[in-house]
N, C-alpha and C positions, 0 to 999 in steps of 0.2 A: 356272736360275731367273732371272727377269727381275731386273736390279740395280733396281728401284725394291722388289721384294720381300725385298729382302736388307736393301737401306739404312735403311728404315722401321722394322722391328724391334730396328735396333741403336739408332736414337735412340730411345725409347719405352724401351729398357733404361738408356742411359741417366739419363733423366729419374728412372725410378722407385729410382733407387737413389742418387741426390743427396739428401744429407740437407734438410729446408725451414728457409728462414731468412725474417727479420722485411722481404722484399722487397715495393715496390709499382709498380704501372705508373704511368708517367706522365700526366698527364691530355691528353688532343688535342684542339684545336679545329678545328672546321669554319669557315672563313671566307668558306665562297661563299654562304653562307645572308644573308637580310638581317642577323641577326646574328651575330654568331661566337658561336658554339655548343657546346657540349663532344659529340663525336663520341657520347658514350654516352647522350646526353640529343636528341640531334637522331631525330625520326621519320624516318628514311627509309635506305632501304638506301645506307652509303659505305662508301669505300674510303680513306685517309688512309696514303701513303707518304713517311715522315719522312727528313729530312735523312742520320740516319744509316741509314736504307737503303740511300739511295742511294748515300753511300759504301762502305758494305759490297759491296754488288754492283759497286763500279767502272765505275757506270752513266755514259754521258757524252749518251745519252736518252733519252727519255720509254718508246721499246720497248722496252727494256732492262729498265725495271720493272713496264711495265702486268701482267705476267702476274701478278703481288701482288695484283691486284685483282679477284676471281669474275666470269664474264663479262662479261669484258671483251677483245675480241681488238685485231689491227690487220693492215693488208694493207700487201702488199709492192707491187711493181712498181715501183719508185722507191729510193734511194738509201738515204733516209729513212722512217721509217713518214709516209706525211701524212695516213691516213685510217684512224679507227678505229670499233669496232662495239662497241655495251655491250648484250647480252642478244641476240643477232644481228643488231641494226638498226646501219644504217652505210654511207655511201658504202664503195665498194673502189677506184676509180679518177677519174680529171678527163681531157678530151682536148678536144675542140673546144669540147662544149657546157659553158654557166653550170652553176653549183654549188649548190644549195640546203642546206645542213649538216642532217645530222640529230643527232647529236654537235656540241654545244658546246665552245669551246675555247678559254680564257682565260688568258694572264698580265698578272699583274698589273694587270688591267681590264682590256686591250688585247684584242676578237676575233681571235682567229688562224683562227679555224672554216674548216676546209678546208688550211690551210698547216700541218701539221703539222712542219716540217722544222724549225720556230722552234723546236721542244721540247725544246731542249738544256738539261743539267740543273745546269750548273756554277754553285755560290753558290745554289740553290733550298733554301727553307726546306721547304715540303711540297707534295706533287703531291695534290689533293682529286679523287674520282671519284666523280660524284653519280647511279645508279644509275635509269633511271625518267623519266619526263618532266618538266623544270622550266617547264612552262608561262606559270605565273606567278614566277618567278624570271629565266626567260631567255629565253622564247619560242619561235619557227619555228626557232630554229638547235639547241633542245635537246630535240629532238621523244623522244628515246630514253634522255638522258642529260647530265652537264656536265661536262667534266675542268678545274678550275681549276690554275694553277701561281703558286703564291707565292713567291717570292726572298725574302732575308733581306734583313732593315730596319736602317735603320742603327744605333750603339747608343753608348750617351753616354761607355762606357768607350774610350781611344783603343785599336787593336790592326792587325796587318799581319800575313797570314797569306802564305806562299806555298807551291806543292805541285805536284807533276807525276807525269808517267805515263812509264812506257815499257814496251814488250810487245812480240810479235811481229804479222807484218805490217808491220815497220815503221813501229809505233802509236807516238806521244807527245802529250803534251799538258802545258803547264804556265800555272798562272793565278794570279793575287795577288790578294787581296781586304784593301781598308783601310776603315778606318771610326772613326767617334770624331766628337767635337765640333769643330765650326766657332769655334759660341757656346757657351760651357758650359752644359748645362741648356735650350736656346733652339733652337741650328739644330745639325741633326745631318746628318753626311755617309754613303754607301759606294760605294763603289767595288769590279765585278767585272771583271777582264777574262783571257778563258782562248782561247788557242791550240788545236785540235786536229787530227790529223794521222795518216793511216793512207791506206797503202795499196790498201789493201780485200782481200777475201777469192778474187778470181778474176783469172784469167790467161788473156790475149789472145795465143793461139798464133801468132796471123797476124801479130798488127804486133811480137811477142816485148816484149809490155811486163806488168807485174803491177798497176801500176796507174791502167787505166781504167776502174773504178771504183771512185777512191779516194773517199777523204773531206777536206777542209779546210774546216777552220769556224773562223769567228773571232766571238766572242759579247765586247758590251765591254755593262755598264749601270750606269750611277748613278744614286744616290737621296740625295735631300733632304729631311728632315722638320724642318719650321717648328714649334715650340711655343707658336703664337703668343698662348696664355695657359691660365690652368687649365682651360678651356671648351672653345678650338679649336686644329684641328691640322690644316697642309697637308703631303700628300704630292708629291713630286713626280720621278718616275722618266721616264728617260731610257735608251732600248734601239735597241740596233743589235746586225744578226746578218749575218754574210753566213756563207753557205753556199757552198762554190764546190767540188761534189761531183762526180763522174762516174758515168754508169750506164753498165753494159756488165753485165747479168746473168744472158742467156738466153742458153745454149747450145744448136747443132742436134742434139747428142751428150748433151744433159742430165746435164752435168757443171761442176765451178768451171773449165772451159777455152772462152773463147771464140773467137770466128770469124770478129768485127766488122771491116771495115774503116775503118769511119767512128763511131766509140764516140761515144756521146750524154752528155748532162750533165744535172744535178736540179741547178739553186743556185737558190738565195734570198738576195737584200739585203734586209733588210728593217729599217728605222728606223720608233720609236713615241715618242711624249711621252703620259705620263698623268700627271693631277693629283685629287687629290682631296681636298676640303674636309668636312671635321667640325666640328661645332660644336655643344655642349649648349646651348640656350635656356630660357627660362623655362618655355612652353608645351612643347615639342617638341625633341627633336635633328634637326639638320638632316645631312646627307651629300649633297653635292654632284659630279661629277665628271666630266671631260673627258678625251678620249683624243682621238689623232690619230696614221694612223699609215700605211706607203706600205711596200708589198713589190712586186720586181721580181724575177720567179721565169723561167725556163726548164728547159722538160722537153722532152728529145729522144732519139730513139734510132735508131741503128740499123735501120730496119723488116727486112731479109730477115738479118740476124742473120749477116751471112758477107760474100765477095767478091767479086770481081768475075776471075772463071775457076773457081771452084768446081765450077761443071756445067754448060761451056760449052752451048748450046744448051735448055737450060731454066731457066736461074735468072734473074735478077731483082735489080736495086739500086735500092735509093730510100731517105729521110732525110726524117726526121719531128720539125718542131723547133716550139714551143708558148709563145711568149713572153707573159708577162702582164703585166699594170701593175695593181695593186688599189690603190689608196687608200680609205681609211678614216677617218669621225670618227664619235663617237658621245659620247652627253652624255647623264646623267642626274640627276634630283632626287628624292632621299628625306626626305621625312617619318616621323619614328620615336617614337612614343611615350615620357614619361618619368613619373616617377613625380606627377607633377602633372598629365599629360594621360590618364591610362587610363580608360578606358570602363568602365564600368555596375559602378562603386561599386567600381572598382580592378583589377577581376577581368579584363579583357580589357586586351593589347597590341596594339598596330597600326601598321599600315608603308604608306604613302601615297607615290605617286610616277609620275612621267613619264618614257621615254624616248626617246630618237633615235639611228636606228643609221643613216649614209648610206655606202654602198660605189658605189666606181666602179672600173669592171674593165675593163682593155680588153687584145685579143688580136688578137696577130699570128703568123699562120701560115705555115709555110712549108715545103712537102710535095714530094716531086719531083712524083706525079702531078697537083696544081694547073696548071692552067693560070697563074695568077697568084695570089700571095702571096693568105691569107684575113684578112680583119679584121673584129672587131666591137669592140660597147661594149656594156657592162650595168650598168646601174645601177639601184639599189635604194635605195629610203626607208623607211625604215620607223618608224612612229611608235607610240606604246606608251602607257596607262594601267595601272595593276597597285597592289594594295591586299592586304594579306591581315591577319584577323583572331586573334586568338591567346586564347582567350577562357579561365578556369579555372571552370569547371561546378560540380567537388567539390573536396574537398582534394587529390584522388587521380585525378583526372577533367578532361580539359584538351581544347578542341576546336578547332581550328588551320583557319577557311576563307580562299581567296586564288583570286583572278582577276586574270586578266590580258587585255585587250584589244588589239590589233595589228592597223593596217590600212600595210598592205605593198605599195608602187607599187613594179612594176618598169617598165623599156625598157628595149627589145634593137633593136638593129637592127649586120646586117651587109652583108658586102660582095659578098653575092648577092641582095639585094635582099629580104630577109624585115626584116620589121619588127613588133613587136610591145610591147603596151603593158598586159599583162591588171595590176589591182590587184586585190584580196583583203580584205576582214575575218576574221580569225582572231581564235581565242578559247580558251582554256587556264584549269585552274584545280586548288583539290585543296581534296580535305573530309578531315581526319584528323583521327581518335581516340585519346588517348595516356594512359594510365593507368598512373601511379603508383604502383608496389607497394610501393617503399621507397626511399631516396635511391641504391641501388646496382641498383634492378630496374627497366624498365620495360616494358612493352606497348604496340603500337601497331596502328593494322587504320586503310586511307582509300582512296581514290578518287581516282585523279589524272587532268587528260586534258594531254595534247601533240596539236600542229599542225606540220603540214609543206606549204608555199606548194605553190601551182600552179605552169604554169609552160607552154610551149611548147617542142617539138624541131627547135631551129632548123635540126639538117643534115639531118633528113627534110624539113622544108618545102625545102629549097636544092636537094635533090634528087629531085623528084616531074617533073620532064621533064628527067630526064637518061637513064630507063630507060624499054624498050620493052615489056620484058618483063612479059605482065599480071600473075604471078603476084610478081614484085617490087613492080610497081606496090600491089596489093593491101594486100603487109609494110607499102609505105608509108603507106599512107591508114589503116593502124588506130594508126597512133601519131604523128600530127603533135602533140596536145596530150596532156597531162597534167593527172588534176585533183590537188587539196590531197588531205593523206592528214591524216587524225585519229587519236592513239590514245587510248584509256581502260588506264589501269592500276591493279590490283586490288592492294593491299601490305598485309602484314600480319608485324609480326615482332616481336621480344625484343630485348632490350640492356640487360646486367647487368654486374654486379662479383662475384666469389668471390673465396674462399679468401683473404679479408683483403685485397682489393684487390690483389690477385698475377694473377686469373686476367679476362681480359675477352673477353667473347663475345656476338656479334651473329648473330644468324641474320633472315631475310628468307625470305618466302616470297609470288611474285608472278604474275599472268594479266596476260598484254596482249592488249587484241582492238582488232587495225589494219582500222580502214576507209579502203576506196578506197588499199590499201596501193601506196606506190612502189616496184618494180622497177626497179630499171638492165639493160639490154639490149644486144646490139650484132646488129645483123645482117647476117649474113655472105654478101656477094656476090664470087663470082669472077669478073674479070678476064680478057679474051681471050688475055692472056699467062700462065694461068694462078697470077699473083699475086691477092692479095685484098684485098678492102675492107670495112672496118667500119663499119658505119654507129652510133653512139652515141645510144641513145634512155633515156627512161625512159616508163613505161607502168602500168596498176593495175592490181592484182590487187584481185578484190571484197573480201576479204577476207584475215587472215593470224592465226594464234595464235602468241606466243612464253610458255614459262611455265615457272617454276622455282623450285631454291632457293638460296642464299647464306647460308654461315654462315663467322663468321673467329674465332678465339680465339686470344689470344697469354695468353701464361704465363708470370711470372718466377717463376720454379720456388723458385731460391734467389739469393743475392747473385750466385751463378756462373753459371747457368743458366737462360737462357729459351728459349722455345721456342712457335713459332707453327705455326699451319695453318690456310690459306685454302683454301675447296672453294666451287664452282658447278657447279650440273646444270641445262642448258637443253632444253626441246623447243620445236623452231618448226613451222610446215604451213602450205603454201599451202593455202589453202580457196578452192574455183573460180575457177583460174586459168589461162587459155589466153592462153601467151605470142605475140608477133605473127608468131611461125614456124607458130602453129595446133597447139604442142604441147599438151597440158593436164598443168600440173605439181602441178594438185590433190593434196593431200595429202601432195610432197614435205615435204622439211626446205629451209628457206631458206640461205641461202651466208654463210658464215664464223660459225655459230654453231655451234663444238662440243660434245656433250653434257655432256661434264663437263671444268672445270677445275680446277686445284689447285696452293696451292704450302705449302710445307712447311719448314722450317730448324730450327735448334738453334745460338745461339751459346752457346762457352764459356770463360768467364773462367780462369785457369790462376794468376793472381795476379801477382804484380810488374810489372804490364802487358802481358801475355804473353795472345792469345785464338785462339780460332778460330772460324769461321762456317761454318755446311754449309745450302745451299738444294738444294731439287729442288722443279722445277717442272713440270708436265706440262699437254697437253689431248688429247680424243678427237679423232678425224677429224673434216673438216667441208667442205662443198663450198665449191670457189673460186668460182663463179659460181650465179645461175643459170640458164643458159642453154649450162650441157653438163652434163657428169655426173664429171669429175674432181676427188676427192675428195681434199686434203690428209690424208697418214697421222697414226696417233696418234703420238705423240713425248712421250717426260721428257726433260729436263737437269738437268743436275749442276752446280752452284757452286760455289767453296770458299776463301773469304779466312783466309790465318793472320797473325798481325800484332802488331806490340808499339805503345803509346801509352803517353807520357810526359806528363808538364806541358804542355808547349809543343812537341812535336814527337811525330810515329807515323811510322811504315815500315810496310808489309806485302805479301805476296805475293797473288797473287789469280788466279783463273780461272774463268772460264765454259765450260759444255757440256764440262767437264774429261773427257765420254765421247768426243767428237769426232761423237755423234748427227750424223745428214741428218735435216735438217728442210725444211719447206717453207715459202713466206710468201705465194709466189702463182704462180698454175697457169692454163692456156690449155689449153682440150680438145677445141675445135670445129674446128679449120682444120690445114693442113698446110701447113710453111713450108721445108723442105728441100727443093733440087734436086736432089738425089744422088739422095733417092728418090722421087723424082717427085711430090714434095708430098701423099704419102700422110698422111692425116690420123692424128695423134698425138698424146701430151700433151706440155708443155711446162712444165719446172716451173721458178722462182728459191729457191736456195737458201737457207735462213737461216746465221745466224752460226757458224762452225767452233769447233773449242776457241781459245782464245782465254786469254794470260797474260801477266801482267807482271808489275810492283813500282811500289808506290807509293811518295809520302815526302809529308809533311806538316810544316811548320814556323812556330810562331807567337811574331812578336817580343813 
């Protein structure tokens, strides 16, 4: 019997044989919404991963816990997760070409959209995951979804915490977090700063090292809140992250043993300042806010995965390194209704505001087969109106419309002579219906749409007379551009309270119909030395379906006992779609959207401080691309924290994938990259995380 059959039944017995006592959940707010919301009163399918999750799971990022959240995945080929998929919409990779996010990605105000590796989780008060397209909340960058990360704020009682890790691999980690008053009452301080440090999971036969593809991260942030009277309040937060990680994760022998002679690296520096002003007025509350903020990233690797005598006479060495430079500001003004400004006799709220998002990206390449280093620039403006109305119809009857307006200048131009300047009006919005059944029940059913920019494939343009061959030539010419992709989302769900406020349960159920859907592509030209070349497009399929459902209840059973379970079932299809190889992938499933996912746990109180935590988490198979056919297998994991907490101090033990499961996170199925065997075409997979344990310690002066 499979252990997810075994394990499930013993918690379920559990549960039902704990006596019930006078327990209630706590209440959660949504804070990516214009207003902060309470999660069970907010229309829209999320996801809300708290502080102590994250400690229970010995999470140190953001991949560590998304799978808590119903479709919701993320892809590997990188150190770090940096690209994630909500309902199977989502970048999987970045290489020469500009980024357009379809997945949004926030801390703390700051865009991170596309750098995923920022998502370190240490001092984070909650991870928000806003399911569906925020159109009019976020724009082009949240065509599919939003994942906000909020840190903890500072707090007027003084306190100094400190805490670390250590496990196997060669893991530790330790960070101190202080906070308290400056001015009593007036200006508040905090301060986070956390080390961490691992080895990594794989080993480099050839150079006999374990870790080239470690990890070191150093995350420091502080924050300032001004109270600068009973009306207004400044924030002001201060972030630096450097990543300075190694990748080496593709074996030729598809094992944790690699072959690399020259191991490549994923870091990220990245420093941000944001600020934001609050202030009630007479008429209106105002919310103000500036970001500013500069990441310098490098991703490289290895490209033939081995050395140099491997298979004298057939193999191949070359080095693929990807340095970026993003800067970032963005600045926006909200207007917020108050109880002296509501519209039409009191009954409607309203949210009024502008914004400015400007990114500047520049790359430099450096390949063996370049003739000379490659460089571009890209830059983006993009300017924003957005209003939504919040109107109450009945007692019990509430009708939420909101638009959003975006017109989006880009320039590209590189060091092959392509240049390009297309702008865009884009347009986002949502009509919901939200019905009130009692203060613990509601209903909802609306219509949302998301936008995703256009854009140009600037290494097809760069390469259209490098080849002679007509039937290349051809691949080229169906995908020099790209147009904008639009989606419509149909959402209709429930969000209630039981069982005396003990039991909380959100179910969603949703149709997405994408036009002029975006594709990410690579097309695969061999090489007269029988090496390969990718070429990085993106391209539109006329159409696409994603559609499913989402349901999460958590349960405090008793003072002792809770107990949660998160489930998502997706189906995606291309609908008329021939890729520019002239495949027709009409009617497949789109790449990284598994049918169903799930997560599951039980903690339990033992008394005198004494607990324990059991998670399993699982999803179905799902293709890594599309544009082959190698399908990541299904996979559960096994969690399990046991642990004592005092006053002012906890210990506990902890482990992940405690089965030692192979799992998968990203797969290559079109090309053949071994010389041994004569570059027979093969799959190639990156493994996920092994079992994995340590001990914690926690201590607060």
């Amino acid at each position: 019997m499979h252990f997810r059959q075994r394990l499930l039944p013993a918690v379920i017995a559990l549960a039902s044989s704990a006596p019930l006592a006078a327990a209630e959940l706590e209440e959660i707010l949504v804070t990516a919404e214009f207003r902060p919301t309470s999660l069970l009163q907010q229309p829209n399918s999320t996801s809300v991963v708290t502080q102590d999750d994250i400690r229970q799971r010995a999470a140190q990022h953001l991949e560590e816990v998304l799978n808590l959240a119903p479709n919701v995945n993320f892809a590997g080929g990188t150190s770090r997760a940096r690209f994630f998929q909500i309902r199977g919409i989502g970048e999987r990779s970045q290489y020469q070409e500009p980024l357009n996010a379809s997945i949004g990605f926030i801390i703390d105000g700051v865009d991170f959209s596309g750098l995923g590796t920022a998502g370190t989780l240490f001092d984070v008060e909650q991870v928000e995951v806003l399911r569906g397209p925020q159109g009019t909340l976020h724009g082009a960058n949240a065509l599919a979804g939003l994942i906000n990360v909020r840190t903890a704020a500072p707090e007027n009682e003084p306190s100094l915490s400190v805490e670390g890790t250590a496990g196997n691999y060669d893991t530790w980690s330790t960070g101190i977090v202080g906070t308290g008053p400056l001015v009593k009452d007036s200006l508040l301080y905090r301060i986070a700063v956390q080390e961490y440090r691992s080895d990594g999971y794989f080993e480099n036969d050839f150079l006999d090292r374990d870790d080239t593809n470690n990890r070191d991260e150093t995350s420091v942030r502080g924050k300032l809140r001004w109270l600068a009277s009973d009306s207004a309040t400044l924030d002001i937060t201060a972030f630096y992250l450097d990543a300075d990680n190694g990748f080496d994760a593709f074996s030729l022998d598809n094992t944790r043993h690699t072959l690399s002679d020259q191991p490549g690296r994923d870091r990220q520096e990245s420093s941000a300042l944001a600020l934001d002003w609050q202030q009630s007025l007479t008429a209106f509350d105002l919310e103000a806010t500036l970001s500013l903020a500069t990441s310098d990233t490098e991703y490289s690797f290895d490209e033939d995965w081995s050395f140099v005598g491997i298979a004298p006479g057939w193999e191949y060495s070359s080095f693929d390194q990807y340095l970026r430079d993003r800067d970032s500001t963005s600045a926006q003004l909200r207007l917020l209704s108050n109880d002296e400004s509501r519209l039409f006799g009191g009954r409607s709220d309203w949210v009024a505001g502008l914004y400015y998002l400007g990114d500047r990206e520049d790359l430099l390449r450096r390949y063996t087969y370049l003739d000379s280093d490659f460089r571009s620039s890209y830059d983006i403006d993009t300017y924003a109106a957005f209003g939504q109305l919040d109107t109450r119809l009945t007692e019990h009857l509430s009708l939420i419309t909101g638009a959003r307006v975006e017109r989006r200048n880009t320039d590209y131009g590189d060091s092959n002579g392509v240049a390009s300047d297309p702008g865009k009006t884009l347009w986002g919005g949502r009509i919901t219906l939200e019905y009130t059944l009692s203060d613990d029940h509601m209903l909802y059913g609306g219509l949302s749409r998301g936008y995703r920019a256009n854009g140009v494939n600037a290494g097809i343009l760069a390469s259209m007379n490098a080849y002679d061959d007509p039937a290349v030539i051809s691949q080229l010419e169906r995908v020099q551009t790209f147009d904008e992709e639009s989606l419509l989302n149909y959402e209709a769900g429930y969000k209630g309270r039981l069982l005396d406020n003990r039991l909380s349960l959100r179910l969603a159920a949703f149709y997405m119909d994408r036009v002029d859907q975006q594709v990410k592509g690579s097309l695969v030209i061999v090489r007269d030395d029988n090496s390969t070349t990718f070429l990085d497009h993106i391209s539109n399929a006329a159409e696409g379906e994603n559609y499913g459902l989402e349901a999460e209840a958590d349960w405090v059973v008793t003072d002792s006992l809770s107990l949660y379970a998160h489930v998502g079932l997706l189906e995606t299809e291309f609908k008329d779609y021939v890729n520019a190889a002239g495949t027709d992938l009409s009617g497949r499933e789109q790449a990284h959207a598994p049918g169903y996912q799930y997560a599951t746990g039980a903690r339990y109180d033992f008394g005198d401080g004494f607990y324990a935590r059991l998670d399993l988490e699982g999803k179905d198979e799902f293709y890594f691309s599309d544009r082959h056919e190698l399908k990541a297998p299904a996979f559960d994991l096994l969690h399990m924290r046991i642990g004592y907490s005092a006053d002012n101090w906890s210990v506990a033990l902890w482990g992940r994938n405690l089965t030692d499961e192979d799992y998968f996170v990203r797969g290559f199925g079109s090309f053949g990259n071994d010389p041994r065997k004569e570059y027979v075409t093969e799959p190639y997979l990156q493994y996920g995380e092994p079992r994995t344990f340590g001990v914690y310690g926690r201590y607060t002066f």
